[in-house]
C-alpha positions, 0 to 999 in steps of 0.5 A: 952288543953281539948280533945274536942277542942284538936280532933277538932284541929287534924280534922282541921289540917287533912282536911287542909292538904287533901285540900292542897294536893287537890289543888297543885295535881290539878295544878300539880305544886307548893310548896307542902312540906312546906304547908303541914308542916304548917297545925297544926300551921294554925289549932290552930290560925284560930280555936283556938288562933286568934280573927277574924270574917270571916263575918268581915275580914276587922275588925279594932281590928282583930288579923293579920296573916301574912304568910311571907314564902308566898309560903305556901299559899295553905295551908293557903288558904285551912284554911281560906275556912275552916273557912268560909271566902270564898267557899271551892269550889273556892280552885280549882281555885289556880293558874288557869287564873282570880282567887282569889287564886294565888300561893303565897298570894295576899292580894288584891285577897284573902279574909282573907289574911292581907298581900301579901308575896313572897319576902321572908323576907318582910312579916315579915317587914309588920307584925312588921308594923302591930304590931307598928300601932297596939300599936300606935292607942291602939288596942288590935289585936295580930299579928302572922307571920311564916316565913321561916328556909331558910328565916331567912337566909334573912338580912332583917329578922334580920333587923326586929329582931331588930327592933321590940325588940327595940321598945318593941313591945310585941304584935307580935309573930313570929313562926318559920318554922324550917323543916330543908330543903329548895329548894338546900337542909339542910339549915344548908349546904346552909346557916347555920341561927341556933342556931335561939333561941339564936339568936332571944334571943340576938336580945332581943326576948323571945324564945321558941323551940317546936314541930311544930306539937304538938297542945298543945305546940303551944297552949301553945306557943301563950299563953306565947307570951302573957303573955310575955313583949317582942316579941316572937320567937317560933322556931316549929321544922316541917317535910317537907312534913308532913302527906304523908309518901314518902314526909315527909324530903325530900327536892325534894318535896319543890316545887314539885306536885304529880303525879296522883299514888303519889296523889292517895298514899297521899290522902289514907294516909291522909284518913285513918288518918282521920278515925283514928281520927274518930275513936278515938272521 
């Protein structure tokens, strides 16, 4: 990846973050570890990989994301502000009476969210639709989805899984969101989903494992699922919490907001990356 776009990205990711933190510290609840994860993905498919036009979000031929662990909204949202599809000023309305912006995504509220998801593994269900009309009607859109490491352990995940290898859909790359951790705790000690590549790979998949947070494998993951003939699973391996030190794997901050210090705490963290960033130009 070249540097310039490769310190673009880290900026993006970085102020996706910040506004996530902004968002859930203003509400004072929500699911803030597993947006905060998230953030690096969002930052390479809104401003890099993903064929969109925010003046067009209804486009036909559009690539879709579709965010299946639908409680990582505010960090989508954050996203699409960034990009242009509504002010970054509505962000301080989540989850606040009469607003465009409810805690888990609403396709009929949100401008630029293809899907509305919360019931977790159904998202994934919609965007393997997406990909079977997608090919069907010769259209060229790309689909994405992220689901969840807790979600997978999800019956209908597997369901899809099999689905989609099944009838061949190679326009369809599923990344997984691999922190380890969901709301009772390790996942492998709730309900152990791993190995998810080998799995995802027996159900007929591509697979591939990287670091969730590294903007070249991600980049280099969505061109590889491109050039694949089958779906493709990426399996990012994330830290709950990333970015704010006292959040980052620990499993009380899945739906947990800050309080006014901890906020406080976040945000100079996420400041002095940013001039680090600067710095760095």
């Amino acid at each position: 990846m070249e540097k310039a776009l490769l310190h673009t990205l880290k900026q993006k990711a970085n102020e996706i973050r910040k506004l996530t933190i902004q968002e859930i510290g203003q509400l004072t609840v929500g699911h803030i570890g597993g947006t905060c994860d998230l953030c690096e993905l969002l930052s390479v498919l809104y401003f890099h990989a993903m064929r969109i036009d925010p003046a067009q979000p209804d486009l036909r031929e559009r690539d879709r994301f579709v965010l299946s662990k639908g409680h990582g909204g505010p960090a989508l949202y954050a996203t699409l502000a960034l990009r242009g599809y509504f002010p970054l000023e509505e962000l301080n309305t989540l989850n606040q009476p009469g607003t465009n912006l409810p805690s888990h995504c609403d396709m009929n509220r949100t401008r630029g969210i293809d899907m509305t998801t919360g019931s977790l593994g159904q998202g994934f269900s919609c965007a393997v639709g997406m990909a079977v009309a997608a090919q069907r009607d010769g259209l060229p859109s790309y689909i994405y989805t992220c689901i969840g490491d807790g979600e997978s352990q999800e019956g209908q995940v597997w369901e899809a899984a099999m689905f989609v290898a099944h009838y061949g859909l190679n326009n369809l790359c599923a990344f997984v969101d691999f922190n380890g951790l969901q709301i009772d705790g390790a996942v492998t000690e709730v309900m152990n989903p791993t190995p998810l590549d080998t799995k995802f790979a027996a159900f007929g998949w591509n697979t591939l494992v990287i670091d969730g947070h590294d903007f070249d494998q991600i980049a280099s993951a969505v061109e590889a699922a491109k050039r694949s003939a089958k779906p493709t699973a990426v399996i990012c391996k994330t830290t709950k919490g990333k970015g704010v030190s006292y959040m980052e794997n620990v499993c009380a901050w899945h739906g947990s907001a800050p309080k006014t210090e901890q906020y406080e705490q976040g945000m100079r963290e996420l400041e002095e990356a940013e001039k680090a960033l600067l710095a760095n130009v």
